[in-house]
N, C-alpha and C positions, 0 to 999 in steps of 0.2 A: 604629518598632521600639523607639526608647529608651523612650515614651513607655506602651509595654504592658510592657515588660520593670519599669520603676519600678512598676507598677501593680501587676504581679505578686509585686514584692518585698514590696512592702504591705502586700498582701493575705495573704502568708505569714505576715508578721511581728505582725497584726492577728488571727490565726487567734481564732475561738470560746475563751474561757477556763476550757475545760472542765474538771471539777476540780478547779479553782486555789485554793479554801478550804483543801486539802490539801497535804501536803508528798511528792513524787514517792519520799521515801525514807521509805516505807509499811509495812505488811504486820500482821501479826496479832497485833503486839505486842513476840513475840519475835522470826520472821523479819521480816527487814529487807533491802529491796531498794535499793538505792544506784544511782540513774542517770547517766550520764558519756556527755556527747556529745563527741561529737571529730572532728574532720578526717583520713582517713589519709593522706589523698593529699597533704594539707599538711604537710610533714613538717617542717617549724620548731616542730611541736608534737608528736611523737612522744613525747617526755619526759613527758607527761601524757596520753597518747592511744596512737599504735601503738604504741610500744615498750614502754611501761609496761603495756600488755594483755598485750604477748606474754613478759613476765617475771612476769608476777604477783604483782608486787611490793605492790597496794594492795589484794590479795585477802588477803595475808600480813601485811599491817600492820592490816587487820581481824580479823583472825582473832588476833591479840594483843593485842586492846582489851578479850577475858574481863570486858566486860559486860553477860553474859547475853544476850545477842542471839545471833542469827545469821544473818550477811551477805553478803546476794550482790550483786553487780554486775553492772548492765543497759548495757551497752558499746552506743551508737547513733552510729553511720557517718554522716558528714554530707558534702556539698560543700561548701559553705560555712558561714560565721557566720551566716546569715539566718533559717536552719530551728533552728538553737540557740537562737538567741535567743527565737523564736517561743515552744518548746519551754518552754523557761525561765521565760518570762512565765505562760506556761500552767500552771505548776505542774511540767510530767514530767519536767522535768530538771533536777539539783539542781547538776552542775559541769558545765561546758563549756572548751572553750580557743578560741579564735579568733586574727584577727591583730588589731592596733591598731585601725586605723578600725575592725571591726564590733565590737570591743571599747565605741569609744564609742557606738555605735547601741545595742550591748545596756544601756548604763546609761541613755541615754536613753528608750528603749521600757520597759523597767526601771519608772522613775520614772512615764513617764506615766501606765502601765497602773498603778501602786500596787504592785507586784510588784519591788522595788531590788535588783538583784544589785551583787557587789563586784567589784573587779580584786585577785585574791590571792595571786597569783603569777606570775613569768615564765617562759617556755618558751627558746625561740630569739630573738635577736637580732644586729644587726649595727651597730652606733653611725654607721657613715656611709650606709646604705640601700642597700644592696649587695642585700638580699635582691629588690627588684623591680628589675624590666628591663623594656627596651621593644628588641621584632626587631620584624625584617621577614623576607619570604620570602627565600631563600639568593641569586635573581639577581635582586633589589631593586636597582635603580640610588640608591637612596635613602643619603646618607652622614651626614646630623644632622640634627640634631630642625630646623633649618632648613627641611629638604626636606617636612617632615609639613604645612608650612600648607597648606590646602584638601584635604587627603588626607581617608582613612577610616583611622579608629585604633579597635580592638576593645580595650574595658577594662570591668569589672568596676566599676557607678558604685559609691562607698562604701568601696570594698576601699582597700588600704594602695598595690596597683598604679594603681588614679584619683589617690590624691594625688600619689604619683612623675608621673603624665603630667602633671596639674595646675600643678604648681612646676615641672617641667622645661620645660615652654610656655613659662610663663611667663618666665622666665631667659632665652628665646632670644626674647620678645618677640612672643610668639603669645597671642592669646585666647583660652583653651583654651575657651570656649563657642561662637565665635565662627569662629575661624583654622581649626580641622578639624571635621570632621563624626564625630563620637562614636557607635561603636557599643555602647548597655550589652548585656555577652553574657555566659555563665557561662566560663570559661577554657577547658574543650573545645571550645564554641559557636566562641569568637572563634580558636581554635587551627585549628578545619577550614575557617572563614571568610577564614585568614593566605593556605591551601594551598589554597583554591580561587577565591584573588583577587576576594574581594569586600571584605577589608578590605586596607589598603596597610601596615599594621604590628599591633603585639600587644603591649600592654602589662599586664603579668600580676607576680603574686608565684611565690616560692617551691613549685612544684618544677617549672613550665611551662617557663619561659624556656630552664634546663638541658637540660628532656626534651625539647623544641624542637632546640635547640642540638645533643643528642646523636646526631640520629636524622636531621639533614642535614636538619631539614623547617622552621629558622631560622640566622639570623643577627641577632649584638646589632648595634642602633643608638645604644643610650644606657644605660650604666651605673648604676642609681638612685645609686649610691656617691658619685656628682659631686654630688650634692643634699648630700653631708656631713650628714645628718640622720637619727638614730637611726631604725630602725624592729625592731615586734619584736609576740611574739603572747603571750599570759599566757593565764591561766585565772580565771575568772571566775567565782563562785559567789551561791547566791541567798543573800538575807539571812536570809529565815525559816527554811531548811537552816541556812543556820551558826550560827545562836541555837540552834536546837533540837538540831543533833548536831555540837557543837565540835571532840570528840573525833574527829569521822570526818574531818571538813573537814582535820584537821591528821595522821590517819594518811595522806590522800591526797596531801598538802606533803611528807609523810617518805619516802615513797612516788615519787614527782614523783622528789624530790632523790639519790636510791637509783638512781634511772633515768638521771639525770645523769650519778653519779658511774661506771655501766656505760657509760655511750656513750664519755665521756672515755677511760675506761682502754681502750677497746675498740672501737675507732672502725670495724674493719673489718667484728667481728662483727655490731655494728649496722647498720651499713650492708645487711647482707646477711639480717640479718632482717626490717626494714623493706621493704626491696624484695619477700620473700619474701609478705610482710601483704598489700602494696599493686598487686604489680603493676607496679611502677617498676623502672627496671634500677639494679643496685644502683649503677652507675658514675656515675650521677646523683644518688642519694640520698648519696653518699660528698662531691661535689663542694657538697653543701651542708654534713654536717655529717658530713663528714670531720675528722680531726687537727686541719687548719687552714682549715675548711670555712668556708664566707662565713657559715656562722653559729654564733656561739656560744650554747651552751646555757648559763642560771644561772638558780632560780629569784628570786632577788633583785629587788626590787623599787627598782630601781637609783633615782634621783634625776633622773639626765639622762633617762632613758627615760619619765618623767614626766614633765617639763619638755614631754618631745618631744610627749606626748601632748596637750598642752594646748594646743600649734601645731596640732595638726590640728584639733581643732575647727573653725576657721575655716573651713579645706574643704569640712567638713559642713556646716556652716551656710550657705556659698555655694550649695551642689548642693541645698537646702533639702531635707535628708537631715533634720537635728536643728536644734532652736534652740538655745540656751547649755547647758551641760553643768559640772557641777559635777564638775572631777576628783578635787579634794581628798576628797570626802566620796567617789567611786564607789570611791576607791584602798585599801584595807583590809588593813596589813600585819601586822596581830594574830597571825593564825592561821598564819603562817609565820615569824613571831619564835617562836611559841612551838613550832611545829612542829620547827625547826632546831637551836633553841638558842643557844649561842653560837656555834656553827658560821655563823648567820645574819651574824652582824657581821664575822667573818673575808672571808665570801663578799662582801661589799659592800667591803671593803677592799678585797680581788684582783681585782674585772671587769675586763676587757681593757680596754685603751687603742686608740683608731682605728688602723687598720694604717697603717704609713709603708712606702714602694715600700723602704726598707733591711729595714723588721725583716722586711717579708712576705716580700721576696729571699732575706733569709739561714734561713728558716724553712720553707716552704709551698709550697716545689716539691717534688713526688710523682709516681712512678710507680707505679702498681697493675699486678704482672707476672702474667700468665692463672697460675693453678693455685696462686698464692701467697694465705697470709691474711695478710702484712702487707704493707703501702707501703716503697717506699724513698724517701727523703728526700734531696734534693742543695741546695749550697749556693747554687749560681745558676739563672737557664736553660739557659744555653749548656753548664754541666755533666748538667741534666736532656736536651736534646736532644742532646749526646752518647751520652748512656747509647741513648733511643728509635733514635738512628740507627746501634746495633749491635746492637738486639733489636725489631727490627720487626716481629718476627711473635710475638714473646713480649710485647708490650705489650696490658692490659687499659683501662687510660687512664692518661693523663699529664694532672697540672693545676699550673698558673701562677697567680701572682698580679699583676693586673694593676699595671705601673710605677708609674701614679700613685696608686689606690687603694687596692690590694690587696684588693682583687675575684678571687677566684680562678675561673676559667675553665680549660678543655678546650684544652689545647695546642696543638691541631691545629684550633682552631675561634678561637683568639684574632688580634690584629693584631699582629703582628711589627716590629718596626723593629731595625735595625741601626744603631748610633752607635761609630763605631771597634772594636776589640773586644767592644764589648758589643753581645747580643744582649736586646733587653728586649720584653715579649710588653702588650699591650690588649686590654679585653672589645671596643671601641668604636672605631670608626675616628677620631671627633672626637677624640678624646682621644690617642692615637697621633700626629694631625697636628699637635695642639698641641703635644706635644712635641717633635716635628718640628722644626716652626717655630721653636720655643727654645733651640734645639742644632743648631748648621752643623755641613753634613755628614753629618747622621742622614736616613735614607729608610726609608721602608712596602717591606717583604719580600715573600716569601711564604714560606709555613712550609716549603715543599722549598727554599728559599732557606736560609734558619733552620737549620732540617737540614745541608743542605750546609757548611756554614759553618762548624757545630760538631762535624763529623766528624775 
């Protein structure tokens, strides 16, 4: 199965290079068609993809560049990075976004093929890797990545979700080629594969894990966040596109950053258009890029997020995905310096700092009440599941940030511990016991436990 499934990615990504003398952003001189693949269901990338569609915002920042042209945009729905890339290389699509790993496949396949695309901006990310997780099915007797040796683990080879399983093996001392039997599946493949027990876990990115989580058809085993390692998904554009139409590449950055600064000031109403684009329940799309959502959006082409990216390479080249990859040259922040302005330097000042279990406590507890458009905000848990346990039938979702990493999670889907008065909530039950174990007297709940307690 791994062994057709890689064939098949190859094969995608190798497609016929039809066209490809030409630039995807064509037409007859004056009209001009502008093509943008994008992810919707991946919603760490909505800032340049659903949500920037459904605001029209780079149809507006075209249509103010008065010159002479006239611009339409070719909006192409994607599952994954793999058909982008493809796409890309082939000439018909001039910006994509993806996550990190197929990011470096795309410069890799890029270069091969003589076709270089650049990394031009960022979308969503999260500095500790919060955005991938690894469940299991809801009555898994399975409690840490311990339990996985010899198991069946369904993951996406290449995706930013293989490297989280890859380094989290590894850490607990498992051969991730070797210790489990690896299934490569597309994230619905291995999600119907979780729920009809042929695989024994599921390790996936952004917006799986949640939508898993939400719908009682998973539980987290392993927090990507304990990896403490950046992950995050950009946008990434062809070279011969950005030589030839500078000015478009950089209305679609102003554009990008416009979509940003809507979601930030508007965290509900996005939530609830994206769900509306995708199909996702908005209670899931809010628990990533909500207020205080496990991901931040900037388009900033941060340092450490580069750094990080230069770590994964080595995954690749392990999974003899890519050989060496040249980040420095594929990373291109011209066109978003000039895009932002000085707005760009400000932005790279302010990125968020990793969460600490104090700022995300004092910060990132939320309840969404049915029929409201905003969140309410409490200072603790024990004060958020007060609130839930006098409006139980008026609650939409309730999310926590987990103790140790501030991984935000589903209230009533997180691991509970009780240490004297405090009540403190985990995506992960390892991580719950470790804290456990480091504080007499602290014990695993359960959240009518939780509840009760803080009534």
């Amino acid at each position: 199965m791994k062994r057709t499934a890689l064939a098949a990615s190859a094969a995608l990504l190798l497609l016929p290079l039809t066209g490809c003398g030409g630039s995807a952003a064509a037409g007859d001189g004056k009209n001009v068609t502008i093509t943008v693949g994008y992810q919707s269901k991946t919603i760490n990338t909505v800032t340049a993809g659903t949500l920037l569609r459904s605001l029209g915002y780079f149809e507006k920042e075209l249509n103010a560049l008065h010159d002479g042209h006239t611009y339409k945009v070719g909006w192409q729905d994607y599952a994954t990075g793999a058909p982008i890339t493809a796409q890309m290389t082939a000439g018909k699509i001039d910006i994509g976004s993806m996550g990190d790993f197929p990011l470096l496949i795309n410069a890799a396949r890029g270069k091969q093929l003589g076709k270089p695309t650049h990394l031009v901006s960022v979308t969503g990310y999260n500095l500790r890797g919060g955005l991938n997780t690894i469940v299991t099915s809801p009555d898994s007797k399975l409690s840490s990545l311990a339990d996985l040796k010899g198991k069946k683990v369904s993951t996406s080879v290449g995706s930013a979700a293989d490297g989280t399983l890859v380094r989290a093996l590894q850490r607990a001392g498992i051969d991730p080629d070797k210790g489990i039997e690896k299934l490569n599946q597309q994230p619905a493949v291995g999600a119907s594969a979780l729920s009809a027990g042929s695989a024994d876990a599921l390790s996936q990115f952004v917006a799986w894990p949640g939508l898993l989580a939400f719908q009682g058809k998973a539980k987290a085993l392993y927090d990507g966040a304990e990896l403490n390692l950046p992950t995050f998904h950009g946008v990434t554009a062809r070279e011969d596109f950005a030589e030839q139409r500078p000015a478009v590449l950089e209305a679609f950055l102003k554009a990008q950053s416009e979509a940003t600064d809507y979601l930030d000031a508007h965290p509900v109403a996005a939530a609830e258009s994206v769900a509306e684009a995708t199909g996702l329940p908005a209670e899931v799309v809010y628990l990533y890029n909500g207020a205080h959502g496990i991901s931040t959006f900037d388009p900033a082409l941060q340092p450490r997020l580069i750094s990080a990216l230069k770590q994964d390479v080595s995954i690749l080249k392990t999974a003899k995905l890519t050989g060496d990859i040249d980040v420095d040259s594929f990373v291109d922040d011209r066109y978003v310096k000039k895009a932002l302005g000085a707005d760009y330097a400000q932005r790279l000042a302010a990125t968020a700092t990793p969460p600490t279990s104090a700022s995300a406590s004092a910060s990132a507890n939320e309840v969404w009440p049915k029929g409201s458009e905003k969140t309410v905000a409490f200072k603790s848990p024990a004060e958020l599941l007060s609130y839930v346990a006098r409006h139980k039938d008026g609650i939409r979702a309730a999310y926590v940030p987990d103790a140790t990493t501030g991984t935000l999670w589903f209230a009533d889907k997180a691991v509970w511990v009780a240490d004297g008065d405090r009540l403190l909530p985990f995506v992960a039950p390892a991580t719950a016991r470790a804290y456990v174990d480091g504080h007499g007297g602290a014990r695993v709940i359960t959240y009518a436990e939780a509840l009760g307690r803080a009534s």
